[in-house]
Structures are given as structure tokens and as C-alpha cells.
VOPAGU-2260 file (C-alpha; in pm, 1 decimal, decimal comma):
REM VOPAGU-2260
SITE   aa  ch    i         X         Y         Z
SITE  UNK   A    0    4536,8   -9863,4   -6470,9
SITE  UNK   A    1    4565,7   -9670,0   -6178,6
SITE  UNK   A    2    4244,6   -9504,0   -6018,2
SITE  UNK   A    3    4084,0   -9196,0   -6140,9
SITE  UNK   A    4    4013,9   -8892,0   -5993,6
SITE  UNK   A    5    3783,8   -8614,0   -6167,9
SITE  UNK   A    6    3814,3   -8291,2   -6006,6
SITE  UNK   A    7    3672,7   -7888,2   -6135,8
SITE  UNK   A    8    3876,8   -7646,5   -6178,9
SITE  UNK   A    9    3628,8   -7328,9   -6232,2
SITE  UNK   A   10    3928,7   -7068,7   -6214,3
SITE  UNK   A   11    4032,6   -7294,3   -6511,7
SITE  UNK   A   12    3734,3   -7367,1   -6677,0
SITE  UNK   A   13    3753,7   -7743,9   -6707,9
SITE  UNK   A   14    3719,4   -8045,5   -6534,3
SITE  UNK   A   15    4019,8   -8270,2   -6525,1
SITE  UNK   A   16    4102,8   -8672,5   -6489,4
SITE  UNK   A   17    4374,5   -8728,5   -6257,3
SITE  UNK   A   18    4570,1   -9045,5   -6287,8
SITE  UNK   A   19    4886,0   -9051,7   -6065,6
SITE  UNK   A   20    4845,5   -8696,3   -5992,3
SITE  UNK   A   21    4893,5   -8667,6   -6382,8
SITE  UNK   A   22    4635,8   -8478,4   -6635,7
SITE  UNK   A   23    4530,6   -8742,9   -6827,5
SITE  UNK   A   24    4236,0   -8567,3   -6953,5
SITE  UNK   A   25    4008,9   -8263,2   -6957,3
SITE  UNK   A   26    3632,6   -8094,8   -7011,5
SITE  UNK   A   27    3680,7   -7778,1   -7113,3
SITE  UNK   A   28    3350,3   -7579,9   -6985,6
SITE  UNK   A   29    3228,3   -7210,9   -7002,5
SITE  UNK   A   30    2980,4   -7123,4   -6804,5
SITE  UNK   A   31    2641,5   -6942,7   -6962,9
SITE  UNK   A   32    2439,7   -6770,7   -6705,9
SITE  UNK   A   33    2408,0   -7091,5   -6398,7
SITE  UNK   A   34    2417,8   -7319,8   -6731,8
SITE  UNK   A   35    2750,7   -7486,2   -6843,0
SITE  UNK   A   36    2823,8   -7523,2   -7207,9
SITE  UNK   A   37    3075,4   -7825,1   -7253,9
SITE  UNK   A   38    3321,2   -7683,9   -7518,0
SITE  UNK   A   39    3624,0   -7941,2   -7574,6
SITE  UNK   A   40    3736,4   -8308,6   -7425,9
SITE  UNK   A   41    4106,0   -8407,2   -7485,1
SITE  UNK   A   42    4247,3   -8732,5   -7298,7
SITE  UNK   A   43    4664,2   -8763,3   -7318,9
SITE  UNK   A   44    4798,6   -9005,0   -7592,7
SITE  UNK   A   45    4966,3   -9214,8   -7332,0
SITE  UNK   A   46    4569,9   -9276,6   -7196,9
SITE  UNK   A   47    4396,9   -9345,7   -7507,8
SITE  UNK   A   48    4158,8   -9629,6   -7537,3
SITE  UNK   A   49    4148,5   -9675,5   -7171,0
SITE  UNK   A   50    3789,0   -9518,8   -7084,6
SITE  UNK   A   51    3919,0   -9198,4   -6926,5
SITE  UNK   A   52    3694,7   -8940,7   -7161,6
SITE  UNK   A   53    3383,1   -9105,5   -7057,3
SITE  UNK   A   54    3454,5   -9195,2   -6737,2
SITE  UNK   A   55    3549,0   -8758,1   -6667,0
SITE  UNK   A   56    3248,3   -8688,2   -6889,2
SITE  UNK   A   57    3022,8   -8875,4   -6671,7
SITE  UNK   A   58    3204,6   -8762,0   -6341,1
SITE  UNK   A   59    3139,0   -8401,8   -6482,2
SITE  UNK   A   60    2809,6   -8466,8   -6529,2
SITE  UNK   A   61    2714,4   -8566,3   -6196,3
SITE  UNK   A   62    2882,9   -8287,2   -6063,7
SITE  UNK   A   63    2673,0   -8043,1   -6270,0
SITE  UNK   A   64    2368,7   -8266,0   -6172,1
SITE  UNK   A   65    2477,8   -8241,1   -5802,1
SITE  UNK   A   66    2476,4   -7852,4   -5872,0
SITE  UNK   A   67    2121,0   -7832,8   -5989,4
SITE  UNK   A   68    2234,6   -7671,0   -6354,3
SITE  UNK   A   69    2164,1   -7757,8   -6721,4
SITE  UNK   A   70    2463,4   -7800,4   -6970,2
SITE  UNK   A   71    2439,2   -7743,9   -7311,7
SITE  UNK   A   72    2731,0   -8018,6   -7531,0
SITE  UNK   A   73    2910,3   -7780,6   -7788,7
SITE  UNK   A   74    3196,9   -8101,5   -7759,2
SITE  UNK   A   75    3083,6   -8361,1   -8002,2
SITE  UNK   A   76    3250,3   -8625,8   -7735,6
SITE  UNK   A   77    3029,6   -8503,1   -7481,8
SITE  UNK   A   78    2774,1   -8473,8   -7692,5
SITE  UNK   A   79    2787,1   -8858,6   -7841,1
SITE  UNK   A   80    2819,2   -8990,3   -7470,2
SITE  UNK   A   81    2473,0   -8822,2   -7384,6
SITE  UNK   A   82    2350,0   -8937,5   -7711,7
SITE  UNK   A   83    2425,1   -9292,1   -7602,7
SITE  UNK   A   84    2355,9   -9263,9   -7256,7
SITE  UNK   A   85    1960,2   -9104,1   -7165,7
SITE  UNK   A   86    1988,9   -9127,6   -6816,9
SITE  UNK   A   87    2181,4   -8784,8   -6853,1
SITE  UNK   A   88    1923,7   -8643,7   -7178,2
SITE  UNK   A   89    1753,3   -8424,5   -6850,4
SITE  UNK   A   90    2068,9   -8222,4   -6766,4
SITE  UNK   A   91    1996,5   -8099,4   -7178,5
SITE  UNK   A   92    1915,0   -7724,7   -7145,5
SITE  UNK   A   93    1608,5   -7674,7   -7425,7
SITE  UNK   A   94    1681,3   -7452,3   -7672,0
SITE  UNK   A   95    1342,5   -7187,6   -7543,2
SITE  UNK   A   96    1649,0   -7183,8   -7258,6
SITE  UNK   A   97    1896,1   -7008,5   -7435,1
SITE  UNK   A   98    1944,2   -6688,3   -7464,6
């Protein structure tokens, strides 16, 4: 496979995976006060099975760690992936957070 690139697009409300200069996959994010609420995860058919959903979930989480915010997972993908990896449980807004 060809390398990755995760970039945000706030305007769009999503972070995307770039493969080739192609989508290949998306976060879809809204943004809740300075907290962002993961909503949906899609990767193409044509890059399915190849690790692009985790590797642009975890890309979007550092960038929201880098940012100093919470998220809350609404996506069950995102979701799962913090479920199975803790080093990212402290980005988890509490639910005394919400408003």
C-alpha cells in the first residue's frame, strides 16, 4: 500500500485518510463546546481490510490530544478502537462533562 496521510478538515467536519491523494477514508466529527464528538468512520471498499480506519482513528486522536480537547465516541468504530486501546481512555470526556 501506498503511504497514508491523515489530514482535518474542520470546514468539513471530518478527518480524512489520504492514499494517492485519494479519500480512502473519513472521521466524521462535530464539535461540542472545545470537545469533539466522533460521529461516523467510513473507509472506501477498494481499502478495506488494509488498516486505514484505525490507522486515521488513531492519527485523529493525536491530533485532538495535540489540541488539548476531550472527544466523546458516538462512532462505534471509534469507540471499539479506544475500547481496545487505553493509552487513548484519557482523551474520554466524563459524562459530569457534558452538558
Amino acid at each position: 500500500m501506498s503511504a497514508m496521510e491523515v489530514v482535518n478538515k474542520p470546514h468539513q467536519g471530518r478527518y480524512e485518510a489520504l492514499v494517492d491523494d485519494r479519500v480512502a477514508g473519513f472521521a466524521e466529527y462535530r464539535m461540542d463546546g472545545e470537545d469533539v464528538v466522533f460521529t461516523h468512520t467510513e473507509v472506501a471498499d477498494a481499502y478495506e481490510g488494509q488498516g486505514i480506519g484505525s490507522r486515521l482513528v488513531r492519527a485523529a486522536l493525536e491530533d485532538v490530544r495535540r489540541q488539548g480537547r476531550r472527544i466523546e465516541p458516538l462512532c462505534p468504530f471509534v469507540h471499539s478502537y479506544i475500547d481496545r486501546h487505553a493509552e487513548y481512555q484519557d482523551l474520554l470526556r466524563s459524562r459530569s462533562d457534558r452538558t
